[in-house]
C-alpha positions as CSV (number, residue, x, y, z in Angstrom):
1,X,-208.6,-97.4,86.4
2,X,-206.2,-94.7,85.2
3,X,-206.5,-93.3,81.8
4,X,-203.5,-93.1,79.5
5,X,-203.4,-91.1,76.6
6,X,-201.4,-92.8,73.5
7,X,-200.3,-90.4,70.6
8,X,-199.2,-92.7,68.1
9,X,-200.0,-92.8,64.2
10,X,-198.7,-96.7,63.8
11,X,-201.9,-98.7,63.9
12,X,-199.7,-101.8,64.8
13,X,-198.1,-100.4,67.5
14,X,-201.5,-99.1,68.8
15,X,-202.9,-102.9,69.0
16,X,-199.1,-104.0,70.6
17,X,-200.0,-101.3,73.6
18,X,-203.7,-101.9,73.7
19,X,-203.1,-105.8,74.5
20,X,-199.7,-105.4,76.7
21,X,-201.2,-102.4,78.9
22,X,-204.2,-103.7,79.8
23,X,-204.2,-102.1,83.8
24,X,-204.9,-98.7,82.4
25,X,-208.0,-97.0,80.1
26,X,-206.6,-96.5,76.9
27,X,-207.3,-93.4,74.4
28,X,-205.8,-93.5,71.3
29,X,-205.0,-90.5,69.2
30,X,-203.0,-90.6,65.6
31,X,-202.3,-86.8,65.4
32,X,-201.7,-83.7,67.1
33,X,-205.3,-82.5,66.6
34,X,-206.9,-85.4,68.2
35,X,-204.4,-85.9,70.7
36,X,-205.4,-82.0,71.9
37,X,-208.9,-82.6,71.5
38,X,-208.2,-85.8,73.8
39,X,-206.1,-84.6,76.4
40,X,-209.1,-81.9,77.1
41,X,-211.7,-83.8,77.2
42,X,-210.5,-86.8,79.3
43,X,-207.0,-84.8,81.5
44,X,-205.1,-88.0,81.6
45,X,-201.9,-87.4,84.1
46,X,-199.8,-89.6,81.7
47,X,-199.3,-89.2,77.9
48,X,-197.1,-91.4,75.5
49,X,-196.6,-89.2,72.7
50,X,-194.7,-90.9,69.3
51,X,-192.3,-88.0,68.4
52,X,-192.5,-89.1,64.7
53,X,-196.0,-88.0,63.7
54,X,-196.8,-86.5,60.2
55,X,-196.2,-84.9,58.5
56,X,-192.5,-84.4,60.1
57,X,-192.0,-87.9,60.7
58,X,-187.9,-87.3,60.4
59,X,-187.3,-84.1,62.1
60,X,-189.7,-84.7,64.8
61,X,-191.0,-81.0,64.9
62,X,-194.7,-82.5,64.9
63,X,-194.3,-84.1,67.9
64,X,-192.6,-81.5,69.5
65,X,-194.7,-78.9,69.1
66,X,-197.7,-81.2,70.4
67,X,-195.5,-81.9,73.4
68,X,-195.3,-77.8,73.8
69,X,-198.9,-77.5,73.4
70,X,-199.8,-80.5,75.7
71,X,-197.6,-78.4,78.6
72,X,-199.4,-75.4,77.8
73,X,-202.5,-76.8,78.6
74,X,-201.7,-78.7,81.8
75,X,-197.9,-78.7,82.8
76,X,-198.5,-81.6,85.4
77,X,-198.6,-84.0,82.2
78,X,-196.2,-86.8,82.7
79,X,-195.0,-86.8,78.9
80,X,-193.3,-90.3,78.0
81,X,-191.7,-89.4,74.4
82,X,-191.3,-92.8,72.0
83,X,-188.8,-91.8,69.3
84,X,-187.9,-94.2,66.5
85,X,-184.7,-92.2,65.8
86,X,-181.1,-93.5,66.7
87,X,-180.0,-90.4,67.1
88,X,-181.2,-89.1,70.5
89,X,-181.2,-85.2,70.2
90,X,-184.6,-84.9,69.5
91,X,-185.4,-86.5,72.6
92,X,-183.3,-84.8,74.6
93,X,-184.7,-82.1,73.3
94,X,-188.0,-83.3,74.1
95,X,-186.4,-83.5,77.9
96,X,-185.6,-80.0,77.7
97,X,-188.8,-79.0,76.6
98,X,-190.4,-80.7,80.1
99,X,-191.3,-84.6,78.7
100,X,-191.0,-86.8,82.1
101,X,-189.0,-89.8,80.1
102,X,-188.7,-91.4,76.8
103,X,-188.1,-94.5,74.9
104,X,-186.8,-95.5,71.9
105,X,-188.4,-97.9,69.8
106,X,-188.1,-100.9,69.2
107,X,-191.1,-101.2,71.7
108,X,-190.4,-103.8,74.5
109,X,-193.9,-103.5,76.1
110,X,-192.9,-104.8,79.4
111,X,-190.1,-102.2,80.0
112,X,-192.6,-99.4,78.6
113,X,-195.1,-100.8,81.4
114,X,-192.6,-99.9,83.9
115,X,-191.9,-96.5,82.8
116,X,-196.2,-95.8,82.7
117,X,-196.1,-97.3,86.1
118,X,-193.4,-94.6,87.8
119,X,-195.4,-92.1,85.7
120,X,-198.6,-92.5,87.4
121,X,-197.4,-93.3,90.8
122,X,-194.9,-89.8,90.6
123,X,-198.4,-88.1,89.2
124,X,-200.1,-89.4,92.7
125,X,-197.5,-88.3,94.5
126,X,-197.1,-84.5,93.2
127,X,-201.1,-84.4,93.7
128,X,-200.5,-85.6,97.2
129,X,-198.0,-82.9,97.7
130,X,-200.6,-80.5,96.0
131,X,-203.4,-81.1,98.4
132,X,-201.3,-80.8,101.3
133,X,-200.0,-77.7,100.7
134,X,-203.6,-76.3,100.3
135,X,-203.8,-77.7,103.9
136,X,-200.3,-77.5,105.6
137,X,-200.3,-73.9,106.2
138,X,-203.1,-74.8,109.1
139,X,-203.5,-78.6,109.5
140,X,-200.1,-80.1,110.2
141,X,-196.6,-81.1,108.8
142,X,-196.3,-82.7,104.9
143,X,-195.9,-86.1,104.3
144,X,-197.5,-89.4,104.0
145,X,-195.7,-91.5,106.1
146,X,-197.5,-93.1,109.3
147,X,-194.7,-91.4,111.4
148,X,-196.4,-87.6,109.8
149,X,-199.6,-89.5,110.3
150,X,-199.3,-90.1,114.1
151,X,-197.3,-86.3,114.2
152,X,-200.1,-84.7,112.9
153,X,-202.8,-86.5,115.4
154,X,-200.5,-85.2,117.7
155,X,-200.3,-82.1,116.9
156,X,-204.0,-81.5,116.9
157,X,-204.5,-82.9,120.7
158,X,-201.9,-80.8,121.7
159,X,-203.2,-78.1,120.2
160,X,-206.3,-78.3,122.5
161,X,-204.5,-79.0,125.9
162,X,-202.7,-76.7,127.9
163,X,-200.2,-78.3,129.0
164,X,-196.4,-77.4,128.0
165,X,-195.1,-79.8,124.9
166,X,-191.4,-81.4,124.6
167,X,-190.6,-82.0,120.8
168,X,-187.4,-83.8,120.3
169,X,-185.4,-84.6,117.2
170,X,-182.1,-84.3,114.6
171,X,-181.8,-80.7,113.5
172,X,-182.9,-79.7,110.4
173,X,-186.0,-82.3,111.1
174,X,-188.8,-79.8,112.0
175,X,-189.2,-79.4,115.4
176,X,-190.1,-75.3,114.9
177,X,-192.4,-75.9,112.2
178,X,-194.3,-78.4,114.7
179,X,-194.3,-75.8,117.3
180,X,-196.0,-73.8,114.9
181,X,-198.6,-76.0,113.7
182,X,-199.3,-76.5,117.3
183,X,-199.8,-72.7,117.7
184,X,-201.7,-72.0,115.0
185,X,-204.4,-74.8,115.7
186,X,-204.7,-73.6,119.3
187,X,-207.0,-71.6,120.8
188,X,-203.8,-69.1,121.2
189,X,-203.2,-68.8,117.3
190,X,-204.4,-65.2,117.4
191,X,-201.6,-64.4,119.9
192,X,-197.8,-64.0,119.2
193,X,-195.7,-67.1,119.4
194,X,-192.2,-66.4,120.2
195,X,-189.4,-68.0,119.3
196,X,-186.5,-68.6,122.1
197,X,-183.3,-69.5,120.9
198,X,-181.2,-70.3,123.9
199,X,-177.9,-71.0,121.7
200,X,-177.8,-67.4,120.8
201,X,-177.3,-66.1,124.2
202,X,-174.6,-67.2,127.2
203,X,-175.7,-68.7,129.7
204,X,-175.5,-65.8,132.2
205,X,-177.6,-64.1,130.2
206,X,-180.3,-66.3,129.1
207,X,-182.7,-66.1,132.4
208,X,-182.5,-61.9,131.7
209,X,-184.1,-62.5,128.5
210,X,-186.1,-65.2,129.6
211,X,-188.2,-63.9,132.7
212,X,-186.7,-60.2,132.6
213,X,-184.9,-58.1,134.1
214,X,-184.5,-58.7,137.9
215,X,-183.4,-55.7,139.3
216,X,-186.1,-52.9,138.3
217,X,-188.4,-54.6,135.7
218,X,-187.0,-52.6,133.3
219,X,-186.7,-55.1,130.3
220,X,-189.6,-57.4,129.6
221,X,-188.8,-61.0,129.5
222,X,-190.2,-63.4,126.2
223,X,-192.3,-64.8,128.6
224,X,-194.0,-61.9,129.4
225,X,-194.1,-60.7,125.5
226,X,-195.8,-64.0,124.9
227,X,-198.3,-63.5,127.1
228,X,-201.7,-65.5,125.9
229,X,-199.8,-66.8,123.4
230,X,-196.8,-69.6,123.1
231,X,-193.5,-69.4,123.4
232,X,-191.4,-72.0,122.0
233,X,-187.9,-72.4,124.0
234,X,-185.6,-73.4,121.2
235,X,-182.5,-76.1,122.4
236,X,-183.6,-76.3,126.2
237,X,-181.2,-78.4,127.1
238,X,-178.8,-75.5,127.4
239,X,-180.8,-73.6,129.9
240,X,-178.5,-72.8,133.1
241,X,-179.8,-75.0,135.9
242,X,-180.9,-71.6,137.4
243,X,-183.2,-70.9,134.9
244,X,-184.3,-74.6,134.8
245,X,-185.2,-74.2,138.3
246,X,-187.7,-70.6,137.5
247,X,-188.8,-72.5,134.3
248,X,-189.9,-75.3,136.2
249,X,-191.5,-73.2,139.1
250,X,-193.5,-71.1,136.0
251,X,-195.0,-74.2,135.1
252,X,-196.0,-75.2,138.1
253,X,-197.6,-71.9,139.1
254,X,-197.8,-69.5,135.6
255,X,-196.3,-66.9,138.0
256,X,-193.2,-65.6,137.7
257,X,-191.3,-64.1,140.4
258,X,-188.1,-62.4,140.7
259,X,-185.8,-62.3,143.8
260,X,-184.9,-58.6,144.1
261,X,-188.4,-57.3,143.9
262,X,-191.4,-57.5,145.3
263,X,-193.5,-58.2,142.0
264,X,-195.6,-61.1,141.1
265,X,-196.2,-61.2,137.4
266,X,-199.4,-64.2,136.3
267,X,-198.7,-65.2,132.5
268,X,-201.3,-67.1,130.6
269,X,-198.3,-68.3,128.2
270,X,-198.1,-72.3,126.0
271,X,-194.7,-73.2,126.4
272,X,-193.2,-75.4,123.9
273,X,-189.8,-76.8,124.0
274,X,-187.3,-78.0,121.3
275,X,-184.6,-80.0,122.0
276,X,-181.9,-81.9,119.4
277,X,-180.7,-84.2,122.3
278,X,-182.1,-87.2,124.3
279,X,-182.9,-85.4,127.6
280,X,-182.7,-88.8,129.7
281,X,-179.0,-88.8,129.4
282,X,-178.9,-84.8,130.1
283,X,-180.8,-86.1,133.7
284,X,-178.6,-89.1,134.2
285,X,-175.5,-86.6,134.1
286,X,-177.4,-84.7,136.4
287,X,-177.2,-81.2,133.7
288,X,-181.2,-81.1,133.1
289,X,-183.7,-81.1,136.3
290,X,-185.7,-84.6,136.7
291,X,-188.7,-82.9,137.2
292,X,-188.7,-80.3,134.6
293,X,-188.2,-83.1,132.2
294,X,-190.8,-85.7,133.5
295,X,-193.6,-82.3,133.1
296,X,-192.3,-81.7,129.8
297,X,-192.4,-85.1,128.6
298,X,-196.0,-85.4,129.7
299,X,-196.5,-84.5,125.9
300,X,-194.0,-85.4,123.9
301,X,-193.6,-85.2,120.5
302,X,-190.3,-87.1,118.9
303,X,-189.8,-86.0,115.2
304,X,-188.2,-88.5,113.3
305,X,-185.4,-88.2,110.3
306,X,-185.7,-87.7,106.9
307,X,-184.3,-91.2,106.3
308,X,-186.4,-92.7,108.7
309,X,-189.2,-91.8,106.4
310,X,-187.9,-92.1,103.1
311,X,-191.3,-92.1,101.4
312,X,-192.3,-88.8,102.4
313,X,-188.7,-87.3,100.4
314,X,-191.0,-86.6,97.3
315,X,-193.6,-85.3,98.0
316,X,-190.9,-82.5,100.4
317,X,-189.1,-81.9,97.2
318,X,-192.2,-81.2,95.4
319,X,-193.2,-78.8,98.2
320,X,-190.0,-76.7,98.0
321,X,-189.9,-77.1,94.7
322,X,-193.7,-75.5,94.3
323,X,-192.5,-72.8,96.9
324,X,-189.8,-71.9,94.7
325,X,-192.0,-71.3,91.7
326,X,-194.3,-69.3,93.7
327,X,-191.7,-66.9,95.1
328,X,-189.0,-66.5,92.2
329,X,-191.2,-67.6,88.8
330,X,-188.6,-70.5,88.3
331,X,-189.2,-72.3,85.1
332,X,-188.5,-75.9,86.7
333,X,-191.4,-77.7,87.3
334,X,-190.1,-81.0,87.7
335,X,-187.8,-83.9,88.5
336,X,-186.4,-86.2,86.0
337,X,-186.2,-90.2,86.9
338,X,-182.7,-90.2,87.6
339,X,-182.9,-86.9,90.1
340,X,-186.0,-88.8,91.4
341,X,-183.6,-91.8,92.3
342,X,-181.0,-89.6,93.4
343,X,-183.3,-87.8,96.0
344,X,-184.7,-91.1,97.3
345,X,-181.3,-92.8,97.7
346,X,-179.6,-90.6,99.6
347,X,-179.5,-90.5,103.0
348,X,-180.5,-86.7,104.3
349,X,-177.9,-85.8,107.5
350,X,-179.1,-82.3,107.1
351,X,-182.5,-83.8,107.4
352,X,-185.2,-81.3,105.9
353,X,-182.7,-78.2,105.7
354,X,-180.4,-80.0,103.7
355,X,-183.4,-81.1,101.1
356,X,-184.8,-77.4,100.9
357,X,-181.0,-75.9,100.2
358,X,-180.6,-78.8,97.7
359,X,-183.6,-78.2,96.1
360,X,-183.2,-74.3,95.6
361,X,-179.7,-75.1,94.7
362,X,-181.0,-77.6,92.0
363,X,-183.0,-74.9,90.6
364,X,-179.9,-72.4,90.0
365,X,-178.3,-75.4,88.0
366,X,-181.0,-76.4,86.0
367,X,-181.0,-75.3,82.4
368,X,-184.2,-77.3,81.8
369,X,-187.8,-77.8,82.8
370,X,-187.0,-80.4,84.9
371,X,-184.1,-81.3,87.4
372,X,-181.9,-83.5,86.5
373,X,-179.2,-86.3,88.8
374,X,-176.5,-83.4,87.4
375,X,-178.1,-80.5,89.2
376,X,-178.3,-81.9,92.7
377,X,-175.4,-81.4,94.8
378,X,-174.4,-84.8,96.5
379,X,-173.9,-88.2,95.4
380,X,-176.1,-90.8,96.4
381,X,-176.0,-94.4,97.4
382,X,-175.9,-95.5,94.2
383,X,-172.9,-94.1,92.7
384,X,-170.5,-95.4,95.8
385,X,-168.8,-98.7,95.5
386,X,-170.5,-101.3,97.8
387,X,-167.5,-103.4,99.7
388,X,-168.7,-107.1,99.7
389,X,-166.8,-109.4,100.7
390,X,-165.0,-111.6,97.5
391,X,-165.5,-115.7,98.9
392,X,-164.8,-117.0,96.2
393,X,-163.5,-116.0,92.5
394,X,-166.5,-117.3,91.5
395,X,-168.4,-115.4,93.2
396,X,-166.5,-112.4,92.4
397,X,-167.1,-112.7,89.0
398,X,-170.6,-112.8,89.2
399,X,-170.7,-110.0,91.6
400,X,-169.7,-108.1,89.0
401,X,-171.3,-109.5,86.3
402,X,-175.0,-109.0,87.9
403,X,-173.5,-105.2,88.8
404,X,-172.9,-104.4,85.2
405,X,-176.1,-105.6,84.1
406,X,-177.9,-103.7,86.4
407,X,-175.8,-100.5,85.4
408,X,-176.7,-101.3,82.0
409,X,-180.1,-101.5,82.3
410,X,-179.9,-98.5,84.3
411,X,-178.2,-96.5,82.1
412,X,-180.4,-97.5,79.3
413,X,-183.5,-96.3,80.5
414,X,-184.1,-100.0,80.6
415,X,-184.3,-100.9,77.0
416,X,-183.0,-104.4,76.9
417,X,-181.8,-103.5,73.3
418,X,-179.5,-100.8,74.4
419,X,-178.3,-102.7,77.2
420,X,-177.3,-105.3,75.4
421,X,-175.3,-103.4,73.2
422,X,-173.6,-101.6,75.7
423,X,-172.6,-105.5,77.5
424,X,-171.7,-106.0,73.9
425,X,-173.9,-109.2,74.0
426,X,-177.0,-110.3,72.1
427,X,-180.5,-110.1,74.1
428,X,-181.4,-113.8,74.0
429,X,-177.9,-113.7,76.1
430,X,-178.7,-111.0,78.4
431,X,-182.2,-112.7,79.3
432,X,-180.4,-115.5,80.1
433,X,-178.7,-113.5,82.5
434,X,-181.0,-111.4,83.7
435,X,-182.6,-114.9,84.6
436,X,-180.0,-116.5,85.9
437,X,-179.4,-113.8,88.4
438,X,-183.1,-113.1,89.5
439,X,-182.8,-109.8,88.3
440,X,-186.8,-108.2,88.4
441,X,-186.8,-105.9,85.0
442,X,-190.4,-104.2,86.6
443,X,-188.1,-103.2,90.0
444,X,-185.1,-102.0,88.3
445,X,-185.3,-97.7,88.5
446,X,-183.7,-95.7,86.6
């Protein structure tokens, strides 16, 4: 059972939390002192912290500086702020200062669960991330998807065979940082691995560069630089059938030979190939050898898109997002819910390029601890205007009427309270609503 820490000097309040949140270990603390003393002795990954403790119970600077201190001491802390105040500046300043969320009272317990809930499971996730970059460097690709899963099985079996490797997929997806993972579990690792990249060459000059030079030998090849090590052949779907044609005869022989010479050169040499299109159809229109393609496919490896594996989109940001702070000392050290939504919602063309560039961007923008919807540079799902088709006016109307109760909850942070204000209804009305629509207050994300 997970522990959550409760700063909060209202004793009533205290019992309303202790019998609503009954999935979690409860510690309760009543001021900064004990809430210190707590949060060392038992590390809970969540804290609700009541920004109104004494003796500042207006201005909030009590709770503040306990929020500062909890940071200080472990700046994973998933800090939900409860603030009695109308006035939301202190906690937005509490945002600024790296909280995860907050609430304003009055408390609706079941909306609060909600918020604990996407705590914990974003705590689980960033220690997920956390553990697998102690172990990426070496072990395989990040994520936590069956499709990363079944890569990295993959990876380690190729790793141990000999055999040339086809990896296939979307650019931006990973197909080089596979062929390194590969390299560096193989027997090889203490080689060189050398990256081809057919698209930077023409086509008359990509065998030169390839197997060398064929007139005096003067110019090594990258097959012969990679010698007892790997090459990967980056895009070999561009290779001039000429060169398919010596590729595939290297494979089938590791010799490679060269028409106006009489030299024989044996290279102990992995080959890896990348490739952003579906071979097959390169064979069918007869542009890419049948036999070159059936030897690579032997062991293939097809690397799917971000989108396809939409739970693995945290735990990525939270890796670039931990590489950033390594390299430039970047005060961000987080993600705020909406940015959270954001990230998840949107659908990744650039695949994992496009995440690390937004990410890094993100951080430029950010004026806070954490990044916010405002710092990322697309718009996601969310914000575009869905295009059902209107049957009926009734229907219409309550399209739109379940729409802007969903945006209101939303925008609220889900306190039924606020939303009903901003419907300008009362909230015995909008739980009639919400009812009447099916709307689940526990799935709604803000």
């Amino acid at each position: 059972m997970d522990t959550l820490l409760i700063i909060e000097d209202d004793i009533g309040i205290q019992k309303q939390l202790k019998w609503h949140l009954t999935d979690y270990n409860l510690i309760f603390a009543t001021t900064r002192q004990e809430g210190i003393t707590a949060l060392r002795r038992f590390e809970p990954k969540v804290v609700t912290l009541d920004l109104g403790l004494p003796p500042d119970q207006t201005n909030a600077s009590e709770g503040l500086q306990t929020l500062k201190e909890i940071l200080s001491l472990n700046p994973d802390t998933k800090v939900i702020v409860i603030t009695g105040n109308d006035n939301k500046k202190y906690a937005l300043k509490a945002i600024e200062d790296g909280a995860h969320d907050y609430y304003q009272k009055p408390i609706d317990s079941n909306i609060l669960n909600v918020i604990i809930d996407r705590a914990f499971k974003l705590a689980k996730l960033e220690l997920e991330s956390l553990k697998q970059q102690q172990n990426h460097n070496i072990s395989g690709i990040i994520g936590c998807s069956e499709q990363v899963q079944g890569i990295n099985q993959t990876i380690k079996r190729a790793a141990l065979e000999n055999n040339s490797i086809l990896i296939v997929g979307e650019p931006g997806t990973g197909k080089k940082t596979v062929s390194h993972k590969i390299h560096m579990q193989s027997q090889r690792c203490d080689h060189p691995i050398i990256v081809f990249k057919c698209a930077l060459f023409k086509p008359d000059a990509i065998e030169s560069h390839l197997f060398g030079d064929d007139i005096d030998g003067s110019t090594k090849g990258v097959l012969e630089e990679a010698n007892n090590g790997t090459i990967v052949i980056d895009e070999v779907s561009l290779l001039p059938l000429r060169s398919q044609l010596r590729l595939l005869q290297f494979l089938r022989t590791k010799i490679i030979t060269y028409s106006n010479r009489d030299v024989k050169l044996t290279v102990s040499v992995k080959v890896i190939c990348t490739s952003k299109y579906i071979l097959e159809e390169k064979v069918n229109d007869n542009t890419f050898i049948s036999e070159l393609y059936l030897r690579l496919s032997l062991s293939r490896i097809i690397v799917p898109a971000l989108r396809e594996r939409s739970e693995d989109i945290l735990i990525l940001a939270q890796d670039f997002l931990q590489q950033e702070r390594a390299n430039n000392k970047c005060r961000v050290n987080g993600f705020s819910n909406d940015a959270i939504q954001s990230l998840c919602h949107y659908h990744w063309p650039g695949n994992l390029t496009e995440l690390n560039a937004t990410i890094k961007s993100a951080i430029r923008c950010s004026r806070g601890k954490l990044i916010t919807k405002k710092d990322l540079s697309f718009t996601d799902k969310k914000d575009q205007d869905d295009t059902l088709p209107v049957l009926s006016l009734r229907s219409a109307r309550e399209n739109v009427e379940r729409k802007a109760i969903l945006q209101a909850v939303t925008i609220s942070n889900g306190n039924i309270s606020k939303a009903a204000g901003l419907l300008g209804i009362t909230r015995p009305t909008l739980y009639t609503l919400v009812e009447k629509h099916g709307i689940s207050l526990g799935k709604i994300q803000t």
